[in-house]
VODRENMAR-643248 format. One record per residue (C-alpha): x, y, z; residue in one letter; residue number from 1. Coordinates in steps of 0.001 Angstrom, whole numbers, plus 500000, padded with zeros to 6 digits. Layout:
N
+--------+--------+--------+--------+-----+
|     c1 |     c2 |     c3 | residu | num |
+--------+--------+--------+--------+-----+
|      X |      Y |      Z |      A | NUM |
...
+--------+--------+--------+--------+-----+
END
This chain:
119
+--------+--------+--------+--------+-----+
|     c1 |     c2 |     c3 | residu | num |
+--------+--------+--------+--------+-----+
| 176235 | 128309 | 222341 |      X |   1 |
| 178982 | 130901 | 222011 |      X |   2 |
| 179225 | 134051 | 224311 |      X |   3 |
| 178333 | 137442 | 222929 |      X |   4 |
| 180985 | 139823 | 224065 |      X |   5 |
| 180131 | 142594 | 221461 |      X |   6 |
| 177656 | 143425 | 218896 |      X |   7 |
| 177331 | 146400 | 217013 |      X |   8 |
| 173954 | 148045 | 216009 |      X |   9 |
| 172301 | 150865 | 214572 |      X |  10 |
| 169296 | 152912 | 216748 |      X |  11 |
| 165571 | 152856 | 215205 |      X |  12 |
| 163934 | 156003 | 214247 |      X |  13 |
| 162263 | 156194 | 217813 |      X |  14 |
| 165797 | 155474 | 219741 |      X |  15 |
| 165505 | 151700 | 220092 |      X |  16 |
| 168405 | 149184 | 220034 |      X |  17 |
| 167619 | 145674 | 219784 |      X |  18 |
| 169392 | 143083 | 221879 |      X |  19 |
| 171068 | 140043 | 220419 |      X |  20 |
| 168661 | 137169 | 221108 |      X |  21 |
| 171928 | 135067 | 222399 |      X |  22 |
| 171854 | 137371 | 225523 |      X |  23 |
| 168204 | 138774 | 226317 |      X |  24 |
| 167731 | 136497 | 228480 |      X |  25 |
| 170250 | 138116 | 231009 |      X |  26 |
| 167647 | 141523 | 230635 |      X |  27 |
| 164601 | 139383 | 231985 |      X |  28 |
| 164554 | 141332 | 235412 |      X |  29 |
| 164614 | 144436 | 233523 |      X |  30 |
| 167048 | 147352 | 232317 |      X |  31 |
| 169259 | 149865 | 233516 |      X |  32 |
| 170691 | 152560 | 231535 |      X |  33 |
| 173288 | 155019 | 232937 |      X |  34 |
| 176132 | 157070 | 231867 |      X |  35 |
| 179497 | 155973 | 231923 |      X |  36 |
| 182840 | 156649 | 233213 |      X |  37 |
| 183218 | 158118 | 230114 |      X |  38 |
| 181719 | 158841 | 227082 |      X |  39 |
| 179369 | 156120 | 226679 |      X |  40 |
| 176756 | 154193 | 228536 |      X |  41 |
| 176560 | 151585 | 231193 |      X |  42 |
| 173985 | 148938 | 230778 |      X |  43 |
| 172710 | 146918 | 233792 |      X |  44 |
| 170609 | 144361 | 234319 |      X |  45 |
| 168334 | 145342 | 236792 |      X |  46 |
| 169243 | 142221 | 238797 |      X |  47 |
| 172824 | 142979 | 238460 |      X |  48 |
| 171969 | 146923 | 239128 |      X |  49 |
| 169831 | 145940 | 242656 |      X |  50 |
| 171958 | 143482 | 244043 |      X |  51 |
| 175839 | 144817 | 243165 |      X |  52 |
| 175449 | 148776 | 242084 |      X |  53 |
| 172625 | 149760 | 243959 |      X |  54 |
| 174030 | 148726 | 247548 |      X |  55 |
| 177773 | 150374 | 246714 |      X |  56 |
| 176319 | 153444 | 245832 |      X |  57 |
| 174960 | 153581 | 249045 |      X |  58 |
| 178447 | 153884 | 251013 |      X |  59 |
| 179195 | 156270 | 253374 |      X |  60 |
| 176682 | 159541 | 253300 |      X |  61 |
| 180082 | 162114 | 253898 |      X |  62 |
| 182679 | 159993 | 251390 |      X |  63 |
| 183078 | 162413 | 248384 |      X |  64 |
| 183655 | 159726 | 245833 |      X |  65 |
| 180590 | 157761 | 247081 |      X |  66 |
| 178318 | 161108 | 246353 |      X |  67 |
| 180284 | 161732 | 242950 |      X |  68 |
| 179237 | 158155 | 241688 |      X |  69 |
| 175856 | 158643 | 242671 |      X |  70 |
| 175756 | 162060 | 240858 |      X |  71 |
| 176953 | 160623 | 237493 |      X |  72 |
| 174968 | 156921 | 237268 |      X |  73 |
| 171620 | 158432 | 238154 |      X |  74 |
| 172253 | 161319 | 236375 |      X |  75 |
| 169346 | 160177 | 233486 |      X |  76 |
| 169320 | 157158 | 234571 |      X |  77 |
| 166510 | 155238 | 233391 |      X |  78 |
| 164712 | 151894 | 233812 |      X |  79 |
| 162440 | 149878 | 231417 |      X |  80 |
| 161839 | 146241 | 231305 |      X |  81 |
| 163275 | 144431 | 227564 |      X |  82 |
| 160558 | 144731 | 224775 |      X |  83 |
| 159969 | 140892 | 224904 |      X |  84 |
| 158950 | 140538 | 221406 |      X |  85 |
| 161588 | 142852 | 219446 |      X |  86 |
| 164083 | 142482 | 222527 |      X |  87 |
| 164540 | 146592 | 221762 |      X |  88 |
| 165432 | 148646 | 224650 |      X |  89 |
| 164647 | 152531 | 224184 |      X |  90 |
| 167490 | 154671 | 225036 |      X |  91 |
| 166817 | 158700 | 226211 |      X |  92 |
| 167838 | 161574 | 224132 |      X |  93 |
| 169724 | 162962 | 227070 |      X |  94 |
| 171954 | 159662 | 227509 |      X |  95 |
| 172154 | 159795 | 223526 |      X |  96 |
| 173771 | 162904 | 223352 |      X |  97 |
| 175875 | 162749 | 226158 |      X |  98 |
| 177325 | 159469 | 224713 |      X |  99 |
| 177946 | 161422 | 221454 |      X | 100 |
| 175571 | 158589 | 219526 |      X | 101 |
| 174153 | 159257 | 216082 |      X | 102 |
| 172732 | 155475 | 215181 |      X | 103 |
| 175586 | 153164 | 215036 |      X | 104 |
| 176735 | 151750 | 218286 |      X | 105 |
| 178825 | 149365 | 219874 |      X | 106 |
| 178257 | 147247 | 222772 |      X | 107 |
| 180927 | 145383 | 224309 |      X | 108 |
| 180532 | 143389 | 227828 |      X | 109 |
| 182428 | 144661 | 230784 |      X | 110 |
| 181724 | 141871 | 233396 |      X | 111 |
| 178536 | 141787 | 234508 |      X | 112 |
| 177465 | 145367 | 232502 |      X | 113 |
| 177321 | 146608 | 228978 |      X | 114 |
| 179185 | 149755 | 227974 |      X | 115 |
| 177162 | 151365 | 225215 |      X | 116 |
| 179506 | 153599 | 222775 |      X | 117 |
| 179042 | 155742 | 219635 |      X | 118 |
| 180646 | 153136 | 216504 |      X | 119 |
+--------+--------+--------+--------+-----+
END
């Protein structure tokens, strides 16, 4: 089977994407949705966001950068497990709007995490 690296789709009427089938299977511990570095959105598997995100946002309790990150990833974060029968994830109006998306999006992998962006 090929590896889905991107994917472009367009948000339901009550904020849901849908998730290629090809790669749901990587959302079975759940999801994470965050913003971004910029303006889009970070998606996490909640395996990936527990055992590699989680612990580095930790850090040191006095290290500036360490409280900035922290500030803008939980910053609306939100969790849900994957809609197993549509594979849909529901993203919030707050993380919609700061991503600038109307409907159409574009996913693209960035390692181990999706980056979520207004197409």
């Amino acid at each position: 089977m090929a590896t889905v690296d991107y994917f472009e789709r367009k948000l339901d009427d009550k904020r849901r994407l849908t998730i290629p089938v090809e790669i749901r299977n990587e959302f079975e511990s759940g999801v994470v949705v965050t913003r971004g570095f910029g303006n889009y959105l970070h998606v996490y598997p909640k395996s990936v966001w527990d055992e590699q995100v989680e612990p580095l946002l930790q850090g040191n309790i006095l290290d500036e950068n360490t409280a900035d990150l922290n500030v803008k990833f939980r910053m609306g974060k939100c969790e849900s497990p994957l809609d197993q029968k549509q594979g849909r994830i529901t993203l919030e109006s707050a993380l919609i709007d700061y991503a600038g998306i109307d409907r159409a999006v574009t996913a693209v992998r960035a390692g181990r995490y999706w980056r979520i962006m207004a197409a």
